[in-house]
LUMKETOR-251750 format. One record per residue (C-alpha): residue number from 1; residue in one letter; y, x, z. Coordinates in steps of 0.5 Angstrom, whole numbers, plus 500, padded with zeros to 3 digits. Layout:
! residues N
num, residuo, yy, xx, zz
NUM, A, Y, X, Z
...
//
This chain:
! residues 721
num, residuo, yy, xx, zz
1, X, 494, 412, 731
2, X, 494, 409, 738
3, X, 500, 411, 743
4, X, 501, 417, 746
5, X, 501, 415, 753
6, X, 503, 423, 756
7, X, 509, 423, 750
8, X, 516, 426, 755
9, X, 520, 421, 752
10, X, 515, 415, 757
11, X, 517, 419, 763
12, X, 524, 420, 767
13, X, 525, 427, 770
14, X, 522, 427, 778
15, X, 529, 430, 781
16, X, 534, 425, 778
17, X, 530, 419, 779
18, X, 531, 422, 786
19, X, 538, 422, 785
20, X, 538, 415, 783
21, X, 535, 413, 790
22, X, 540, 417, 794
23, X, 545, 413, 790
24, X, 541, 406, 793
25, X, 543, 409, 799
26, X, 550, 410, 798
27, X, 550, 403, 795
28, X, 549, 401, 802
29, X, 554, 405, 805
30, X, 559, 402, 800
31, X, 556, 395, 802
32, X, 562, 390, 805
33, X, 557, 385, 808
34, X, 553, 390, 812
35, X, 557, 392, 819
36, X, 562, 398, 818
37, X, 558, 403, 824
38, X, 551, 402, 820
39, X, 555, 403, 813
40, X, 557, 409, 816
41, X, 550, 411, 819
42, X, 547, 410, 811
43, X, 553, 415, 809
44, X, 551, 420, 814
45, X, 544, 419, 811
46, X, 545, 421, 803
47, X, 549, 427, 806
48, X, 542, 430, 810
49, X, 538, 428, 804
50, X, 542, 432, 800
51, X, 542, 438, 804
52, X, 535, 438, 804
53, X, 535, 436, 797
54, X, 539, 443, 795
55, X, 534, 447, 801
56, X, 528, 445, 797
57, X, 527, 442, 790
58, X, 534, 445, 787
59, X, 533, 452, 790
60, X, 526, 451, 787
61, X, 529, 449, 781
62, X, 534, 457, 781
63, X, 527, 461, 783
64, X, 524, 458, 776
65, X, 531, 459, 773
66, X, 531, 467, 776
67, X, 524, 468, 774
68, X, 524, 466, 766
69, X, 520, 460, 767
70, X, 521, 456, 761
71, X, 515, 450, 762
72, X, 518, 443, 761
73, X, 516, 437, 766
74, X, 513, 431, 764
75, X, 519, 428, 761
76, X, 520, 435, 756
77, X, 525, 439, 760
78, X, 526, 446, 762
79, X, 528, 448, 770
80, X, 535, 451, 766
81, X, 536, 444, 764
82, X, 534, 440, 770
83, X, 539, 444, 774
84, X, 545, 444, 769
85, X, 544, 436, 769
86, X, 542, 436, 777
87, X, 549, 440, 778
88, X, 553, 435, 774
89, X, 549, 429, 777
90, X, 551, 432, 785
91, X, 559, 434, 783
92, X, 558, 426, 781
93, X, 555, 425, 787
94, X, 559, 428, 792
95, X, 565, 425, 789
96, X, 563, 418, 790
97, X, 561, 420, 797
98, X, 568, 422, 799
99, X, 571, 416, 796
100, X, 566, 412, 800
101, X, 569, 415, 805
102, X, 576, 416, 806
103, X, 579, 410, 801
104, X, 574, 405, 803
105, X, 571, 406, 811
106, X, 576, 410, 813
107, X, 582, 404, 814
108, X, 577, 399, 815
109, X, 576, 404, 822
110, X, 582, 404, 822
111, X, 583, 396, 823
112, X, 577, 397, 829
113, X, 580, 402, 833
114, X, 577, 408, 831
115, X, 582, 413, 829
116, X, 579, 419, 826
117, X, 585, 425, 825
118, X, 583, 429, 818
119, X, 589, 434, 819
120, X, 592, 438, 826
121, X, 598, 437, 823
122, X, 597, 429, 824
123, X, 598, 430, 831
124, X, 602, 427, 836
125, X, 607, 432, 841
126, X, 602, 429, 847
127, X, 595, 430, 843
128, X, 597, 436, 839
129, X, 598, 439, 848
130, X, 591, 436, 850
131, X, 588, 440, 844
132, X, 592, 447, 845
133, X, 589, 446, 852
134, X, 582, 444, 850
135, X, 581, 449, 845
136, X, 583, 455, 850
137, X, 578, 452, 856
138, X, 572, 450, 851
139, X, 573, 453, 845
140, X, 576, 459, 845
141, X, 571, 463, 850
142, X, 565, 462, 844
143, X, 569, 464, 838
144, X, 568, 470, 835
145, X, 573, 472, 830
146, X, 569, 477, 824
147, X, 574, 482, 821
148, X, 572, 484, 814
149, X, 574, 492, 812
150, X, 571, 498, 811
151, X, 567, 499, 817
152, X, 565, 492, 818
153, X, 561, 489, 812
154, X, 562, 482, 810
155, X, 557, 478, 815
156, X, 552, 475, 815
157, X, 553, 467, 814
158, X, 547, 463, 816
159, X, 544, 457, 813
160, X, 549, 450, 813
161, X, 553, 453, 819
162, X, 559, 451, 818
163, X, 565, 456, 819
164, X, 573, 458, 817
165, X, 575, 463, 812
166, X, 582, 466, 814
167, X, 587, 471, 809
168, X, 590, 475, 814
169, X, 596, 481, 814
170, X, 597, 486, 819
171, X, 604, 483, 823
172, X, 610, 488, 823
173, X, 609, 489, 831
174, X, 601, 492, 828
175, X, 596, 494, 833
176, X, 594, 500, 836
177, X, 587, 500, 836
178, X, 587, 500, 826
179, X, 592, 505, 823
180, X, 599, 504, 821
181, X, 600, 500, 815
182, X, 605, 502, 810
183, X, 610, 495, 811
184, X, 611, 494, 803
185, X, 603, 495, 802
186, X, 601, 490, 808
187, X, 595, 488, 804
188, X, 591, 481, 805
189, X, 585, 482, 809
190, X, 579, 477, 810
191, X, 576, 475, 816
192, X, 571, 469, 818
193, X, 569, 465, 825
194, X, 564, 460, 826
195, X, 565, 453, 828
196, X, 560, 454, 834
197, X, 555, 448, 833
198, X, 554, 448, 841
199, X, 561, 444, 842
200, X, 562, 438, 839
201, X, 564, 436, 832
202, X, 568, 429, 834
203, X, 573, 431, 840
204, X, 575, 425, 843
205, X, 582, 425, 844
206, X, 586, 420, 850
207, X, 588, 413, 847
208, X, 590, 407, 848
209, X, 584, 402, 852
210, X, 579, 400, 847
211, X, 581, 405, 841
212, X, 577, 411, 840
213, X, 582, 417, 837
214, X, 577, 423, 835
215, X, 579, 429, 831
216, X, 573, 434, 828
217, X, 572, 442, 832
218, X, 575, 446, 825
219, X, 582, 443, 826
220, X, 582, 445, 833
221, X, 580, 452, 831
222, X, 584, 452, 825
223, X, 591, 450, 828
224, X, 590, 455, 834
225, X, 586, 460, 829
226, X, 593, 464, 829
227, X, 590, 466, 837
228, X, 584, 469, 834
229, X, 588, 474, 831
230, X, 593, 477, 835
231, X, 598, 482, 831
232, X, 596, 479, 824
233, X, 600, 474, 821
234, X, 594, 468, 819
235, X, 596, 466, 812
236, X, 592, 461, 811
237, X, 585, 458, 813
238, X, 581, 454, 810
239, X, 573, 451, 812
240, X, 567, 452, 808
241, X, 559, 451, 809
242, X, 554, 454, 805
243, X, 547, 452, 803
244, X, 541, 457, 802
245, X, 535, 456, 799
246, X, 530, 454, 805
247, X, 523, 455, 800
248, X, 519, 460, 802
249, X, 512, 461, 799
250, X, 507, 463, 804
251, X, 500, 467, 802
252, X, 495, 464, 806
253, X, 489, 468, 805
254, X, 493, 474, 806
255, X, 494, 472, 812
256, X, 491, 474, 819
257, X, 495, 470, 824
258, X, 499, 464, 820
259, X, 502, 462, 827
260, X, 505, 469, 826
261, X, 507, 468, 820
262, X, 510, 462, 820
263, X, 515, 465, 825
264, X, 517, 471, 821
265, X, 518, 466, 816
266, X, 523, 461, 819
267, X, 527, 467, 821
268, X, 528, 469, 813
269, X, 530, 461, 812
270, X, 537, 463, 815
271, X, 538, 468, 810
272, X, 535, 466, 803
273, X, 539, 466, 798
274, X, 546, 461, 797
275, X, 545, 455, 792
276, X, 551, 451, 793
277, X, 558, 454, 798
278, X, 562, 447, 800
279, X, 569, 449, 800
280, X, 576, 445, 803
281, X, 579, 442, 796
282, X, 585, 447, 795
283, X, 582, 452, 798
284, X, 587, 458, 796
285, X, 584, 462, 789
286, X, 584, 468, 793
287, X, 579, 466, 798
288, X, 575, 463, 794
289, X, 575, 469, 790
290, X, 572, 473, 796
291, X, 567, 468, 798
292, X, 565, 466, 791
293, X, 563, 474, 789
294, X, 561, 475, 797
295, X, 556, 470, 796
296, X, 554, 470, 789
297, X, 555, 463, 788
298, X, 557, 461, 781
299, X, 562, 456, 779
300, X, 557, 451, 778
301, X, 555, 452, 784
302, X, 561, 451, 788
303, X, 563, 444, 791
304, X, 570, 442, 792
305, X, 570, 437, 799
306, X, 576, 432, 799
307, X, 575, 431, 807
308, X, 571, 433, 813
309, X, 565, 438, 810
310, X, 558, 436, 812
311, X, 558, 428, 813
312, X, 552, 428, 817
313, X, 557, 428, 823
314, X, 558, 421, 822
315, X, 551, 419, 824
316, X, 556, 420, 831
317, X, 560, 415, 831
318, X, 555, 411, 828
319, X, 552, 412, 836
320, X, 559, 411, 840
321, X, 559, 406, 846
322, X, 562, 399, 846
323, X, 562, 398, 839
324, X, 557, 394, 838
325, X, 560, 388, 834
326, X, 560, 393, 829
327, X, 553, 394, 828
328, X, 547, 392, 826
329, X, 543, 388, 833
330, X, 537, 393, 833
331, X, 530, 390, 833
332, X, 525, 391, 839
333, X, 519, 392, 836
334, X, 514, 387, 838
335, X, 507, 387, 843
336, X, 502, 384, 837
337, X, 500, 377, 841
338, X, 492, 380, 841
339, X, 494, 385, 846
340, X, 499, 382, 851
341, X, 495, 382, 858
342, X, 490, 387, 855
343, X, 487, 392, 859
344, X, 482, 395, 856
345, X, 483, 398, 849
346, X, 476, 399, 847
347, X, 474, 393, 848
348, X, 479, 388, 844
349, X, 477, 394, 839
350, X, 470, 392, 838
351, X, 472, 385, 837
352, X, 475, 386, 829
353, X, 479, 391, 827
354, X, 487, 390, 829
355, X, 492, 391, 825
356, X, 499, 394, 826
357, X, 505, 393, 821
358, X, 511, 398, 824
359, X, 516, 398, 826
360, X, 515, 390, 827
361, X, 510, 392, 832
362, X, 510, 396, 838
363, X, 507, 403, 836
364, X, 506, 402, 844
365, X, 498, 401, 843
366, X, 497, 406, 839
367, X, 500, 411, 844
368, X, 495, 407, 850
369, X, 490, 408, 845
370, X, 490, 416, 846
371, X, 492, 415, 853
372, X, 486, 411, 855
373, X, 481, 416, 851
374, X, 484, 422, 855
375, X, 483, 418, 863
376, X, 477, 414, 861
377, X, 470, 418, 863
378, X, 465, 415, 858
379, X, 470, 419, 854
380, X, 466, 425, 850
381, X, 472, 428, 845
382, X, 477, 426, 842
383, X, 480, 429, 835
384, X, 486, 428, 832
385, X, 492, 430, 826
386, X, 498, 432, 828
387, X, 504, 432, 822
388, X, 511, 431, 825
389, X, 512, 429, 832
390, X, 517, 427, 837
391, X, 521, 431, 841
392, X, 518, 430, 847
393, X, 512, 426, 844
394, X, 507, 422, 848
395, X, 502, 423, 845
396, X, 502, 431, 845
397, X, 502, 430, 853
398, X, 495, 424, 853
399, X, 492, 430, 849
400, X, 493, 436, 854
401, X, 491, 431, 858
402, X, 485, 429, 856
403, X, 483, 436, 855
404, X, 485, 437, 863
405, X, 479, 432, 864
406, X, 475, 436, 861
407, X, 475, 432, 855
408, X, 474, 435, 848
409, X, 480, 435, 844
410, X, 481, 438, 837
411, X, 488, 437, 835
412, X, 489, 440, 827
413, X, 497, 442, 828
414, X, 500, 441, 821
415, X, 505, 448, 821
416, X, 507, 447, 814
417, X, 511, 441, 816
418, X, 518, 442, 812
419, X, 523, 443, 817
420, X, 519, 441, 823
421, X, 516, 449, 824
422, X, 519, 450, 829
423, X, 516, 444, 833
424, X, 509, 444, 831
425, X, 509, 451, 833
426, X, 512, 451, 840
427, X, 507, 444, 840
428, X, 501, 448, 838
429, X, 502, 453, 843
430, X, 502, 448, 849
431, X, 497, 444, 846
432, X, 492, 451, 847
433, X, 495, 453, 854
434, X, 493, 446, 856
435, X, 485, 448, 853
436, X, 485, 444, 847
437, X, 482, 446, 841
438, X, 488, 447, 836
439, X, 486, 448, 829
440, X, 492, 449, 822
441, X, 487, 447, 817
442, X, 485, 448, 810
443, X, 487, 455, 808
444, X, 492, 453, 802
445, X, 493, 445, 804
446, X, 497, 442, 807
447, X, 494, 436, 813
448, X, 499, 429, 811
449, X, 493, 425, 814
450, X, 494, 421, 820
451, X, 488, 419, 822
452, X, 485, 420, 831
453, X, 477, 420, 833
454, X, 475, 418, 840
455, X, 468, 418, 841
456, X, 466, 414, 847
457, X, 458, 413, 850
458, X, 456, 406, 851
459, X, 450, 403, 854
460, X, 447, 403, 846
461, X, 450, 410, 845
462, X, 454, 414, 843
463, X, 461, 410, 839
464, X, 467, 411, 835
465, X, 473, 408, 835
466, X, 478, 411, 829
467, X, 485, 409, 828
468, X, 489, 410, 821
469, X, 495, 410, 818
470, X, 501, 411, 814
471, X, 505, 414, 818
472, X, 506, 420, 823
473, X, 504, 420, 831
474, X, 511, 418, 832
475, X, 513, 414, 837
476, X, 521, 415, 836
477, X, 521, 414, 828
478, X, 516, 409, 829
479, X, 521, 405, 831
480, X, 525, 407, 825
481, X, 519, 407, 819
482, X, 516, 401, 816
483, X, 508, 403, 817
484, X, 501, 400, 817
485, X, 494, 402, 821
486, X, 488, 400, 823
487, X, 485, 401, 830
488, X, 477, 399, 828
489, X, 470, 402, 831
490, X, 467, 400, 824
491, X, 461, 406, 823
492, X, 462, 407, 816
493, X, 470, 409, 818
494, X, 467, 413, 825
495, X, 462, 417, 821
496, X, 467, 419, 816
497, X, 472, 421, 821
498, X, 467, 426, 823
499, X, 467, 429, 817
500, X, 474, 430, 816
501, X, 475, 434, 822
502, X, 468, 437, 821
503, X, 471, 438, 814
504, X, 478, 441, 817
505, X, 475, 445, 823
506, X, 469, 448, 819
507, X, 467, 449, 812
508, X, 463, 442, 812
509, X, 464, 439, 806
510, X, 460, 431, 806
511, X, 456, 430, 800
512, X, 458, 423, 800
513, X, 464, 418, 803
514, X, 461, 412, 806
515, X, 469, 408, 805
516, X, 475, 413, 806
517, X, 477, 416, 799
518, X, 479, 424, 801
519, X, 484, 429, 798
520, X, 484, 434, 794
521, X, 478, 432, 791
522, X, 476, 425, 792
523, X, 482, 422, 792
524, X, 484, 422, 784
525, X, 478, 421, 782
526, X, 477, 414, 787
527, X, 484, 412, 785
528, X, 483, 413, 777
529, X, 477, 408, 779
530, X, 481, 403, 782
531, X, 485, 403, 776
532, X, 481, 404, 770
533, X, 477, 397, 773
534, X, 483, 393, 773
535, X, 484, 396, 765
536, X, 476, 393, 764
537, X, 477, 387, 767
538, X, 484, 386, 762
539, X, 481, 388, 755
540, X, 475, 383, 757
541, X, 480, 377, 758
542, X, 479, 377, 765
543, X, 486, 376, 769
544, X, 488, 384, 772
545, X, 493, 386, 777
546, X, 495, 392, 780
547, X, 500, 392, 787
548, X, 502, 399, 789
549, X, 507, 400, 795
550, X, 509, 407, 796
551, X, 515, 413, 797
552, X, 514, 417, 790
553, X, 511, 416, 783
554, X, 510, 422, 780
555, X, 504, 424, 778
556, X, 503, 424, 770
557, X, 496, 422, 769
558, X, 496, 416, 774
559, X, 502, 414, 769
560, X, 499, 415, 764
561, X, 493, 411, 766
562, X, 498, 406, 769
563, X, 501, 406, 761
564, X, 495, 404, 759
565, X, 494, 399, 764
566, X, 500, 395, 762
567, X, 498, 396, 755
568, X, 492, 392, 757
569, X, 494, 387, 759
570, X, 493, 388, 766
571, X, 499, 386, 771
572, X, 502, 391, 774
573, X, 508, 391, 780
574, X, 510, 397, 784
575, X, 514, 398, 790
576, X, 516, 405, 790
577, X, 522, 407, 795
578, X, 524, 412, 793
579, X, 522, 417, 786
580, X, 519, 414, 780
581, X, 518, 418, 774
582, X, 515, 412, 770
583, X, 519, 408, 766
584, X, 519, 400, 765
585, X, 520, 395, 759
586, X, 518, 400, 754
587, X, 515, 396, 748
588, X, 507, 396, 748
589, X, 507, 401, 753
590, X, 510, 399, 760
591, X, 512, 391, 759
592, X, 507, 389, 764
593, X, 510, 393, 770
594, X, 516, 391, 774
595, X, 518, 397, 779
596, X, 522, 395, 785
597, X, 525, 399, 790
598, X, 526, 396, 798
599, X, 533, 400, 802
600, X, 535, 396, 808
601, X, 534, 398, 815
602, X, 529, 401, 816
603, X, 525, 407, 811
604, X, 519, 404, 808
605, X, 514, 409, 809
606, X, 508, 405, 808
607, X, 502, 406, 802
608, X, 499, 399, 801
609, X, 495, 400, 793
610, X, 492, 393, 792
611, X, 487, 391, 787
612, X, 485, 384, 784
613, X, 478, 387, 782
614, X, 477, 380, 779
615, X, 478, 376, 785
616, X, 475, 380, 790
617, X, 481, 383, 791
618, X, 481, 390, 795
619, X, 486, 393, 798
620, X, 487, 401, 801
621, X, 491, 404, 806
622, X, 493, 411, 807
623, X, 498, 417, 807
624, X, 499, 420, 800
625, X, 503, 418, 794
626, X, 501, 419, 787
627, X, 504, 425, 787
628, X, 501, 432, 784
629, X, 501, 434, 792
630, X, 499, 428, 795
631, X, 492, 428, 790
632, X, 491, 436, 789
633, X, 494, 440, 794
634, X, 493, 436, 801
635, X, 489, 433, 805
636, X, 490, 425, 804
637, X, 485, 419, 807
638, X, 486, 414, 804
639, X, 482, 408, 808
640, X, 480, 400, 805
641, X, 483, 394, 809
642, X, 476, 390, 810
643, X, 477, 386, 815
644, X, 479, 378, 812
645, X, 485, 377, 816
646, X, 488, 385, 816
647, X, 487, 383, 808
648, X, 491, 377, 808
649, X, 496, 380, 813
650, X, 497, 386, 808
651, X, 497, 381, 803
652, X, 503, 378, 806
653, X, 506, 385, 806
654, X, 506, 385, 799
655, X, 508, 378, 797
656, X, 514, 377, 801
657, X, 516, 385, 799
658, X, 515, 382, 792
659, X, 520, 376, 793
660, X, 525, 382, 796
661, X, 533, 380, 793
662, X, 536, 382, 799
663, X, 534, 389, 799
664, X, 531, 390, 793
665, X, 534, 394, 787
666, X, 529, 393, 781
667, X, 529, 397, 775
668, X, 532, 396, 768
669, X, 529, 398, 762
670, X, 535, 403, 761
671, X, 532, 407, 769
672, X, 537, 404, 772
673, X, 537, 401, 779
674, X, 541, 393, 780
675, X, 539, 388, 784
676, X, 536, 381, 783
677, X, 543, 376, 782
678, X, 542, 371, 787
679, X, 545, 365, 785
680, X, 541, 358, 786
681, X, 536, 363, 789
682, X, 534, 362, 796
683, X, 536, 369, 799
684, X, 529, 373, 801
685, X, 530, 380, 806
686, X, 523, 382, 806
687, X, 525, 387, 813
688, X, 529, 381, 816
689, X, 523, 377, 815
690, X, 518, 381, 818
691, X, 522, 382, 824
692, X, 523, 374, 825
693, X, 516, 373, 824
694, X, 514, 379, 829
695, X, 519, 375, 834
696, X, 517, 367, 834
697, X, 509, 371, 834
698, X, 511, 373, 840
699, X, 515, 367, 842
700, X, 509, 363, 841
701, X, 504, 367, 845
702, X, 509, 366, 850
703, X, 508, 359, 850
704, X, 501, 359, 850
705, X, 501, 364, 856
706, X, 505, 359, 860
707, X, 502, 353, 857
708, X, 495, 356, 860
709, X, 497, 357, 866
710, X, 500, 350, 868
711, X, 493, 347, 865
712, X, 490, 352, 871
713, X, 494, 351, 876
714, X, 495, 343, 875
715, X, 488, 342, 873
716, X, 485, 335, 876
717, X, 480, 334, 881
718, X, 476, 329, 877
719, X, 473, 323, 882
720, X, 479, 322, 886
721, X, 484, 316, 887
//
């Protein structure tokens, strides 16, 4: 009998492996030899990832508990049983993050100057007067104290607000305005006040020159809480935050406005249902009780904070001025050398395909791009997909003003963007005020493409000139995201990018795709291809080899296929930043895989999938993961690198990332993740690498330009003495 590649024990959980990959991120925040303000910023980082973790993939978890849902995943467990692991692994997990945190970077702050007071009772006589005094000039006033009884229900607590539970007892003096109290009976009461998010978390406090003391706002209101109720005595008082399940389910084809629908939507977010209640270790048991039975926690669902609750605050200090020693020297994202000087965009396109590897270099020229089509008046229209911007994106402004100009522009606004709503919709609206088309997409499907159409008439007639990518039109996380594109006016890709947006705006489905591989639909089946080839090649005795680069693996039938593959014979060498279902090193059904995972300073977002195909080697680029959602439940354009420099340039991609000791955790038989030992090896940081690469280009063009212009301007007038 041959292997059963789809049996559970080959596959690891989706939700742990993403654990795992949190914990690599903590591990950098561990690392002594990183700078201590950027080990702050990676610690700052795995508190967000797992506030968004809880909101989504374990509140998914809790409504398939609360539903009866009992169908195993891949790897044979029960939602119950998935979230009975996932609490015990968090509880682990914050435990770690806080230790990272006060026995370890907290006296290395200390040593620098930084001084951080995690208790009001640490104050000094001074500093204790110039917090009293800001509390009532700046805090006070915003503050509003809810009391709990018979006539006020116990309030609404929105989503990761954090607030301060107090236990309080009428003082003998009393007050006017409530009933007298029996003295013996003075009955412990309940009140709350939220920690305004308008006022700064971190408050700077006076200090000697060159040292920074801050102390965080829930100590400020905690010690001055006793002001907030006069007439009761405070007996004790303590922070706490809550997380709410932030999933919702939208039914699309019984909705008339999704636009509307959207919006009532992300007001209900505020309120779901509570998944997990952080509370200040020590938390008085009576307190607890209250918020425990008040927000139907469990216990399991409880996380005890040894420190300041909600470590994303420490992504301030990472940005505190005058401290750059202590951080990591930021990178400026290069112009590439064949664009220096260049004015006119369209015409350095129709010479090749220009390639761009973010953030090495400069986004600039993709947002030059659009800005060009939107004054150029051969322009006819421009079409493009919009999935997260920034806040004050360059590219939203080139498009209204390309519509402005009386060019046609449809943009596809992606409104279903996880925790960017809000955004998308405020964009949407300005973009139809400025007199774009704007369209949501496929009913039931998400739009993660990343792809921008501008058609142009030409003296020879009418030309499309298409960028694709792997990563958002984002010009500020574009400077943080390692990604790929291409600008290129090849006609097969124009003609394909015109049948995505006439798939997107309209019912046209395109009887055929000349290059790109297109999902729902396409893409599975163009991908399952690819692979099996590569298994065709191996089993006739030709060499085989699979380089796939990507965020998350966790589709069961690419696995299984890639099993297959590596029980072929075919090569098989996987970056994959972050969750990976696959295991590696499993006798007779993945010793050909090697799985590597790159955390450094920048995110690694790009998708690269190279195929040996028996010498001619082919490569892809695009924006889906193998991920169920990325092949069945999106749409994805995955698009060919064929160009023979961008190919080799991808290429390079691969191998240096491949070569990765620096940065890079591998995978061991056992699931988990170790970095290369180093010893007698030369030291490979793959993202270090990239970045002196881009820069001596630069320095050489720079060099070139100069030479240039000497030679013009010293140039010899042959035939003189």
């Amino acid at each position: 009998m041959g292997i059963n590649f789809n049996d559970p024990k080959y596959y690891e959980n989706r939700e742990l492996s993403w654990m795992k990959f949190n914990e690599r991120i903590l591990n950098e925040a561990k690392d002594p030899k990183i700078p201590l303000l950027d080990r702050l910023k990676f610690l700052s980082i795995t508190a967000s990832n797992l506030d968004e973790f809880f909101m989504v993939r374990v509140a998914s978890l809790v409504d398939m508990v609360h539903a009866n849902y009992t169908k195993p995943d891949l790897c044979g467990m029960t939602a119950e049983e998935q979230l009975k692991a996932l609490r015990e692994k968090t509880h682990d997990f914050i435990l770690s993050q806080y230790q990272c945190f006060g026995r370890s970077l907290l006296p290395i702050l200390e040593k620098q100057g930084i001084h951080l007071i995690l208790a009001h009772e640490d104050l000094t006589m001074p500093q204790q007067e110039y917090v009293d005094r800001y509390f009532m000039e700046n805090v006070f006033p915003v503050l509003t104290p809810m009391a709990v009884d018979a006539s006020r229900p116990f309030p609404l607590v929105s989503n990761k607000t954090l607030n301060i539970a107090a236990l309080i007892t009428p003082s003998k003096k009393g007050s006017r305005l409530i009933k007298e109290h029996n003295p013996k009976e003075r009955k412990l009461e309940f009140a709350t006040v939220a920690v305004p998010s308008g006022i700064p978390r971190l408050i700077s406090l006076p200090g000697k020159n060159g040292e920074e003391t801050y102390i965080f706002l829930e100590q400020v209101i905690e010690r001055n809480i006793q002001k907030l109720f006069l007439n009761y005595h405070v007996e004790c008082a303590y922070p706490y935050r809550v997380m709410r399940n932030a999933d919702f389910e939208l039914d699309e084809e019984e909705t008339a406005d999704l636009l509307k629908e959207m919006e009532k939507q992300l007001k209900k977010r505020q309120w779901g249902e509570v998944i997990r209640l952080d509370v200040e270790e020590g938390m008085d048991a009576r307190l607890l009780h209250i918020l425990k039975k008040n927000f139907r926690v469990e216990k399991v669902a409880i996380y005890p904070i040894h420190g300041p609750i909600d470590l994303t605050v420490l992504m301030k200090l990472y940005g505190i001025e005058g401290k750059n020693e202590l951080r990591e020297k930021p990178y400026e994202p290069q112009l590439i050398p064949r664009l220096r000087g260049v004015r006119d965009i369209f015409s350095e396109i129709r010479k090749g395909d220009i390639f761009f590897q973010h953030p090495y270099d400069s986004f600039t020229p993709i947002v030059d791009f659009i800005r060009q089509a939107a004054n150029d008046e051969h322009v006819l229209a421009i079409k493009q997909t919009l999935y997260r911007v920034s806040g004050n994106s360059p590219i939203i402004a080139a498009l209204a003003k390309a519509a402005e100009n009386g060019k046609q522009v449809t943009v596809l606004v992606e409104l279903k963007a996880r925790f960017d709503e809000e955004n998308n919709i405020g964009w949407a609206r300005m973009l139809e005020k400025a007199g774009c088309h704007v369209i949501y997409g496929l009913v039931g499907l998400k739009t993660h493409s990343k792809i921008a159409l501008v058609v142009r008439m030409e003296e020879d007639g009418i030309k499309r000139y298409v960028h694709l990518g792997t990563g958002n039109y984002n010009d500020k996380t574009a400077r943080l995201y390692t990604d790929c594109g291409i600008l290129t006016c090849s006609e097969m890709m124009g003609e394909d990018a015109t049948a995505v947006f006439n798939m997107l705006s309209g019912y046209s489905e395109p009887p055929f795709w000349n290059r790109l591989l297109v999902s729902p639909i396409w893409l599975r089946d163009g991908m399952f291809r690819l692979i099996e080839r590569e298994i065709r090649y191996a089993r006739a005795g030709k060499p085989a080899r699979i380089v796939a680069k990507m965020n998350s693996l966790c589709d069961q039938k690419i696995i299984a296929l890639l099993y297959e593959a590596s029980a072929a014979g075919v090569e098989i060498q996987l970056i994959i930043r972050g969750i990976c279902c696959l295991r590696t090193g499993i006798k007779g059904v993945s010793e050909n895989i090697q799985v590597s995972s790159i955390v450094g300073t920048f995110l690694e977002h790009s998708r690269i999938f190279y195929f040996y195909n028996n010498g001619d080697e082919e490569i892809y680029m695009g924006s889906a993961d193998w991920m169920p959602r990325n092949l069945d439940r999106r749409v994805e354009v995955v698009f060919p690198i064929e160009d023979a420099k961008v190919k080799e340039e991808a290429k390079h991609i691969l191998s240096l990332e491949l070569q990765d000791n620096l940065k890079a955790y591998y995978m061991q038989e056992d699931g988990s993740y170790e970095k290369k030992d180093r010893r007698g090896s030369k030291t490979v940081g793959s993202q270090m690498t990239f970045c002196r690469e881009a820069l001596e280009k630069t320095k050489l063009a720079r060099a070139e330009e100069k030479s240039s212009s000497l030679n013009r301007q010293f140039t010899p007038v042959y035939g003189e003495d």
